[in-house]
C-alpha positions as CSV (number, residue, x, y, z in Angstrom):
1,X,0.0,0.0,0.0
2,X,1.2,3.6,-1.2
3,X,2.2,5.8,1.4
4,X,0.1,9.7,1.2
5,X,1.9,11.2,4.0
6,X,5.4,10.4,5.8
7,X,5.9,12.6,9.1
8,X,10.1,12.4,10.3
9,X,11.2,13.2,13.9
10,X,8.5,16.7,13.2
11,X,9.3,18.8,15.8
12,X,8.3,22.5,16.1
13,X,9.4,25.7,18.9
14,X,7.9,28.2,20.0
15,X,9.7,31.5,21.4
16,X,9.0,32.1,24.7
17,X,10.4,34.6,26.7
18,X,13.5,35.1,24.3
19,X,13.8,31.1,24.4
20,X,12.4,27.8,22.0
21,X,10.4,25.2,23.8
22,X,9.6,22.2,22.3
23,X,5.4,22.4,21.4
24,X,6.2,19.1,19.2
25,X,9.4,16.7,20.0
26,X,10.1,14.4,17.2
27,X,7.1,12.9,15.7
28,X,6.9,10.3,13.1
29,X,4.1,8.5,11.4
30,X,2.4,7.9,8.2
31,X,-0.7,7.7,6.3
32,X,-1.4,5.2,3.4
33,X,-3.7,5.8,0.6
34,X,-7.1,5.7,1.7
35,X,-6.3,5.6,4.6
36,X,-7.7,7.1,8.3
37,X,-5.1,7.7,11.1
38,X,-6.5,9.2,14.1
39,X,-4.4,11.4,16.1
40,X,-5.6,11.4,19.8
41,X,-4.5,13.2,23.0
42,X,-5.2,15.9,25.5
43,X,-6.6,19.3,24.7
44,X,-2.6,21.2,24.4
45,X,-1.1,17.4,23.6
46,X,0.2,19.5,20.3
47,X,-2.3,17.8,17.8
48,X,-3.5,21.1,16.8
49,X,0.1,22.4,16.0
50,X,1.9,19.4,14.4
51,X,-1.3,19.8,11.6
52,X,-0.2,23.3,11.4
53,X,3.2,22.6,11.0
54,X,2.4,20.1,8.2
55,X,0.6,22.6,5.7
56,X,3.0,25.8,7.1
57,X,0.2,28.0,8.4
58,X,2.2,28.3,11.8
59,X,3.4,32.0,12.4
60,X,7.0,32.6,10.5
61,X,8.2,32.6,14.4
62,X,7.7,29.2,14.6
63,X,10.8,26.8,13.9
64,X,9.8,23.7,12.0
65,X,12.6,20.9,11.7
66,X,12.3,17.3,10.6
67,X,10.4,16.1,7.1
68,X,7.2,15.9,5.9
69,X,7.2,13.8,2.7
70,X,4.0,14.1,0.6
71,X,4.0,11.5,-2.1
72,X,7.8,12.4,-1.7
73,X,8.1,15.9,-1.6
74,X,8.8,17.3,1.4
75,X,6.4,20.6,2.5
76,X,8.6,21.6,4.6
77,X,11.4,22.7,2.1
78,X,8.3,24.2,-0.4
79,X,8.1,28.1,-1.1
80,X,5.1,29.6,-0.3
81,X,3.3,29.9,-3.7
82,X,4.3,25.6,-4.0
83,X,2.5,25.2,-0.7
84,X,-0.7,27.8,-2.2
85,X,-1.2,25.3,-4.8
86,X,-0.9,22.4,-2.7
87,X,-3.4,23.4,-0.1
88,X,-7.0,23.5,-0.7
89,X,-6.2,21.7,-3.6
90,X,-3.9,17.9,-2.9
91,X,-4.4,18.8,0.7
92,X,-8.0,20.2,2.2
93,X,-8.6,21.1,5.7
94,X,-11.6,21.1,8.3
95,X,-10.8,23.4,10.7
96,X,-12.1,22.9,14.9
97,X,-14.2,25.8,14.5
98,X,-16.0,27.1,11.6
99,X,-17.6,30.0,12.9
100,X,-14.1,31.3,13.3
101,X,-12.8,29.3,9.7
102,X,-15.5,30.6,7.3
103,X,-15.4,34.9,6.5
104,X,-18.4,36.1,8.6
105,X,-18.8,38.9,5.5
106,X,-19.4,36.7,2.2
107,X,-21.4,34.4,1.5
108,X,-21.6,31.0,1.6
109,X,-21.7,30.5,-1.9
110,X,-18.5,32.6,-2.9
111,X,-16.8,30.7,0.0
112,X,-16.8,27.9,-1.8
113,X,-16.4,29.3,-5.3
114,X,-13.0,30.9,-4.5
115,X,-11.0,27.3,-3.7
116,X,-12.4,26.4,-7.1
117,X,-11.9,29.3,-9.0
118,X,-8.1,29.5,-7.3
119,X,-6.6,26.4,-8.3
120,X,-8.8,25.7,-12.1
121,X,-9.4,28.0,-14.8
122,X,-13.0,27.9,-14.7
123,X,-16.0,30.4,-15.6
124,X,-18.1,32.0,-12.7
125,X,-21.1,29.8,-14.0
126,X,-19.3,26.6,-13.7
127,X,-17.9,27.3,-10.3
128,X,-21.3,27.8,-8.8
129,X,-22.6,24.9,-10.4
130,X,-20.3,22.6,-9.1
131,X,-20.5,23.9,-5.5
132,X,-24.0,23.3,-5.9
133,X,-23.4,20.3,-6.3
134,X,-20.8,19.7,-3.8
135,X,-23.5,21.1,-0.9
136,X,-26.1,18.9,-2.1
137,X,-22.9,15.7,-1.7
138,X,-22.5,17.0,2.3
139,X,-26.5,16.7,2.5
140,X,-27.5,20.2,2.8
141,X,-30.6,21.0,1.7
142,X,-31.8,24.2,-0.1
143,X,-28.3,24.7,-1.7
144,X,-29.7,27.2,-3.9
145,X,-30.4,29.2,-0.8
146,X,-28.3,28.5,1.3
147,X,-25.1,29.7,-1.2
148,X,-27.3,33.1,-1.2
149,X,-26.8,33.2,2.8
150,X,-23.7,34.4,5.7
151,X,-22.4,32.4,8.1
152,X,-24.2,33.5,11.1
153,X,-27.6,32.2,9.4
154,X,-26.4,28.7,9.6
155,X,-26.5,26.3,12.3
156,X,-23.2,24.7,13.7
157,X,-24.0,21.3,12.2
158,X,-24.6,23.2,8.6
159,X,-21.2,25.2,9.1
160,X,-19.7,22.1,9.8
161,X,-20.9,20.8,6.4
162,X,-20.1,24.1,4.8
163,X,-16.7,23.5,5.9
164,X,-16.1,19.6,4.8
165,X,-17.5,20.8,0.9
166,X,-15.0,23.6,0.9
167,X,-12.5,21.4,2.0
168,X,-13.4,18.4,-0.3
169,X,-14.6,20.9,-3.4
170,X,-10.9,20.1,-5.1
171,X,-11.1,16.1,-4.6
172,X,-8.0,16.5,-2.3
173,X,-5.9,13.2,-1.8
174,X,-5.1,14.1,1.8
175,X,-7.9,15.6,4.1
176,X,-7.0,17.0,7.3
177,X,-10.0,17.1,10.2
178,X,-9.2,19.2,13.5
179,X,-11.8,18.3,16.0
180,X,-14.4,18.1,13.1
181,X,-17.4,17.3,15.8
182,X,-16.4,19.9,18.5
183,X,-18.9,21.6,20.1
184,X,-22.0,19.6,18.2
185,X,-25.0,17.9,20.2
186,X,-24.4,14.1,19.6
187,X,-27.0,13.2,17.2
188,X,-25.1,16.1,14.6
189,X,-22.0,15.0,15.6
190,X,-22.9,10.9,13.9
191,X,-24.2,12.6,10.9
192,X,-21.0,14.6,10.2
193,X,-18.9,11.3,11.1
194,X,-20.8,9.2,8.4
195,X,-20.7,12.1,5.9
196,X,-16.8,12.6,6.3
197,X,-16.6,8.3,6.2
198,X,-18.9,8.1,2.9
199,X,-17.0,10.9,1.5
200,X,-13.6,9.8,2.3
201,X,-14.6,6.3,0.8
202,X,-16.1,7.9,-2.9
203,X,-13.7,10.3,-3.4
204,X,-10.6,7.4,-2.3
205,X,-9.2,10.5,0.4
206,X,-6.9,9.8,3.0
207,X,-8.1,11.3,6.6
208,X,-5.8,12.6,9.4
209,X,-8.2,12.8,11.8
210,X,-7.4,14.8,14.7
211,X,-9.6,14.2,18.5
212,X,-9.6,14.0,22.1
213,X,-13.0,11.7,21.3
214,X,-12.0,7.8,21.6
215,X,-15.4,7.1,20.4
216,X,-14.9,8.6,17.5
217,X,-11.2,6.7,16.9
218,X,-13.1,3.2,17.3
219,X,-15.8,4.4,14.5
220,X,-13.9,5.8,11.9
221,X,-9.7,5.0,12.5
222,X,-7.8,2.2,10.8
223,X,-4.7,2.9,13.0
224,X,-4.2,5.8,15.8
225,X,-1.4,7.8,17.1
226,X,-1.7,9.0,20.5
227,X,0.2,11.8,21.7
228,X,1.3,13.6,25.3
229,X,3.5,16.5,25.8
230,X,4.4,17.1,22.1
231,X,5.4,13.6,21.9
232,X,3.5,10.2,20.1
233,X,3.9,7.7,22.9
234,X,2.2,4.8,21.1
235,X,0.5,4.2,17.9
236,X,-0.9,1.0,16.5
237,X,-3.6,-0.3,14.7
238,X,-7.3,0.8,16.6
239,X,-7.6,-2.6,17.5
240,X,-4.0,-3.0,19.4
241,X,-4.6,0.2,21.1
242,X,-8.3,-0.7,22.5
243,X,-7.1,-4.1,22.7
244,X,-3.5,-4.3,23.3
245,X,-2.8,-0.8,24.9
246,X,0.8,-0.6,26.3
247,X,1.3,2.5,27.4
248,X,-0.2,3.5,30.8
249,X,-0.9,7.3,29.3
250,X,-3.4,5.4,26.9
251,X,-4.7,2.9,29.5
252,X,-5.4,6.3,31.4
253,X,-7.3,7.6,28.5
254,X,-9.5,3.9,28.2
255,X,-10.0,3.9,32.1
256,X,-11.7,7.8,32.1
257,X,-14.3,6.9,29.3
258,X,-17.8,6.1,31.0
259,X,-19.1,2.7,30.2
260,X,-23.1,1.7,30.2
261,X,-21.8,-1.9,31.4
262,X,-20.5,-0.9,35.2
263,X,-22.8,-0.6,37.8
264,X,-23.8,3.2,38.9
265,X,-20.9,2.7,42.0
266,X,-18.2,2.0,40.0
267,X,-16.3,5.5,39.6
268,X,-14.7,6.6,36.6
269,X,-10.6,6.7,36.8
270,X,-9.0,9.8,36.5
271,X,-5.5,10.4,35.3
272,X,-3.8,12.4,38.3
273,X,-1.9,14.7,38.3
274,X,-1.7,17.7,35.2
275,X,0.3,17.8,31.6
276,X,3.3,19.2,32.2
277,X,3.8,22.8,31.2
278,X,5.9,23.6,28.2
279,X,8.7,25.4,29.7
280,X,8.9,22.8,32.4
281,X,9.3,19.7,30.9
282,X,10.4,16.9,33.2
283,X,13.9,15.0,32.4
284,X,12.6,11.7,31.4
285,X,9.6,10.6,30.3
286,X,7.4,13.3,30.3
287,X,4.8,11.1,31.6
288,X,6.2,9.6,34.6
289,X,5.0,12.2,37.1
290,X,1.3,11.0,36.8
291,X,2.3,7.1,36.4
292,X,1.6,4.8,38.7
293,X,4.5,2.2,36.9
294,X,6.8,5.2,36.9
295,X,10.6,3.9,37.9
296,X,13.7,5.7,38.8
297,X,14.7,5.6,35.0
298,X,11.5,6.9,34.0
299,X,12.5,10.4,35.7
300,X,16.1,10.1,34.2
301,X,16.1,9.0,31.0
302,X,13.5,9.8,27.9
303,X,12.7,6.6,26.5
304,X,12.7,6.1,22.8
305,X,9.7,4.8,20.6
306,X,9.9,0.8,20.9
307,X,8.6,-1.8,18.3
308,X,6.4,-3.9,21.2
309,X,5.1,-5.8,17.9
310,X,4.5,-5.3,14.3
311,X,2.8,-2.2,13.5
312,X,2.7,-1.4,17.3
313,X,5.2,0.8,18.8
314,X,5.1,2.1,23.0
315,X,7.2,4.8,24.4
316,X,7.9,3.0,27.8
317,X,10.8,1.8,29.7
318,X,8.2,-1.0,30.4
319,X,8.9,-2.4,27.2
320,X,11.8,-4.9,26.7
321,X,11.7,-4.7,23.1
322,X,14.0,-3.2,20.7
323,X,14.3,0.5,19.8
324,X,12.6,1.6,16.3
């Protein structure tokens, strides 16, 4: 299987204060063609900002360093009008919030005719037509009317559609989703799920999928990466992970999601202790300070990723496996 995306030892700083923190420590995974890797963590984990990284809208303050090999070029080491051509177009992106994503002064209709009309030469007529079309594909109804209408007439769910034509309007072989259900009421959030899965299937689009939601992993993932701290501490296939977890940072993650199994006594359980604040990284393992396995080693040394099996890599002194 043909590999869309290759991520290598990503890592991205952040001036602070006159000084670089790591916001993302050397991250590496990939996506195959048709493909859907979730990427799961905390809210602050660095999901948001690895993303980013990956189609350079960080601010120019940011310092990017590793590779980023789409079908084998790397974005990273693109100008600015190669990357303009590349987004919206090979690469399309939902953004976590599209009241804030979509201009709140044109309509909905010229929204979507602008990544059309910006990467083919097509008429006016023909651009409209085919995000007509496009709306009608991401179940809106009334397109006709709804092209005619602003943001702020919409509903989140329809915004959220609005967002996911724009971003597939091109046929795009890699779509990136931040948080694509955020703030909607759970019955919205299953329709925009199956829409993104149907779509992703018909138009044969790899998915970076990015969530806090382990739900939603299960439901739509083929394999997940799950970060902490800037750093991917195991990723797998979504069955080793729900299955097979290793690390004690995703075991944390399994034990705090309620279950309609358990008896009304049984408490959920809480990871302890808070993420570790970016200018105060601890030594080793960045999550040893809220592990109940944590060694002396932990708090000394960083471990490295380790291949606990095929396709199924841990970062855990726990492991005694070799080193990827």
């Amino acid at each position: 299987m043909s590999e869309v995306l290759n991520i290598t030892s990503l890592s991205v700083e952040f001036n602070i204060n006159g000084e670089y923190y790591h916001a993302v420590n050397d991250v590496s995974f990939h996506i195959n063609a048709g493909e859907t890797l979730g990427l799961v963590g905390e809210s602050g984990c660095g999901k948001s900002v690895t993303s980013l990284a990956l189609v350079r809208l960080l601010a120019k303050s940011a310092k990017i360093s590793g590779k980023a090999l789409y079908n084998g070029r790397n974005l990273l080491d693109l100008s600015l009008e190669e990357m303009h051509q590349i987004r919206g177009k090979q690469i399309g992106m939902i953004f976590q919030e599209p009241m804030t994503s979509l201009n709140p002064v044109y309509k909905i209709g010229s929204q979507i005719s602008e990544t059309l009309r910006l990467h083919n030469k097509i008429s006016n007529d023909e651009a409209k037509r085919q995000s007509l079309e496009m709306l009608r594909k991401v179940g809106i109804a009334r397109p006709e009317e709804i092209m005619e209408e602003y943001p702020h007439q919409l509903s989140g769910g329809m915004r959220q559609r609005v967002m996911i034509a724009i971003a597939m309007i091109n046929n795009p072989q890699l779509l990136i989703a931040d948080e694509p259900t955020t703030a909607l009421d759970v019955t919205i959030q299953a329709q925009i799920l199956d829409l993104m899965r149907n779509l992703s299937r018909d138009f044969k689009t790899s998915l970076l999928l990015i969530t806090h939601d382990l739900g939603v992993v299960a439901e739509m993932c083929d394999r997940v990466a799950v970060m902490y701290a800037g750093q991917i501490v195991e990723q797998g296939l979504v069955d080793d992970i729900f299955f097979n977890t290793n690390h004690p940072y995703t075991q944390g993650l399994l034990n705090a999601i309620p279950k309609i199994d358990v008896q009304n006594k049984d408490r959920l359980q809480p990871i302890v202790g808070n993420v570790p604040s970016l200018t105060r990284m601890p030594k080793g393992c960045r999550f040893a300070t809220r592990c109940p396995h944590a060694m002396d080693r932990c708090k000394m040394e960083s471990p490295p990723l380790m291949e606990i099996r095929e396709n199924h890599q841990s970062r855990c002194w726990l492991n005694d496996a070799k080193v990827v």
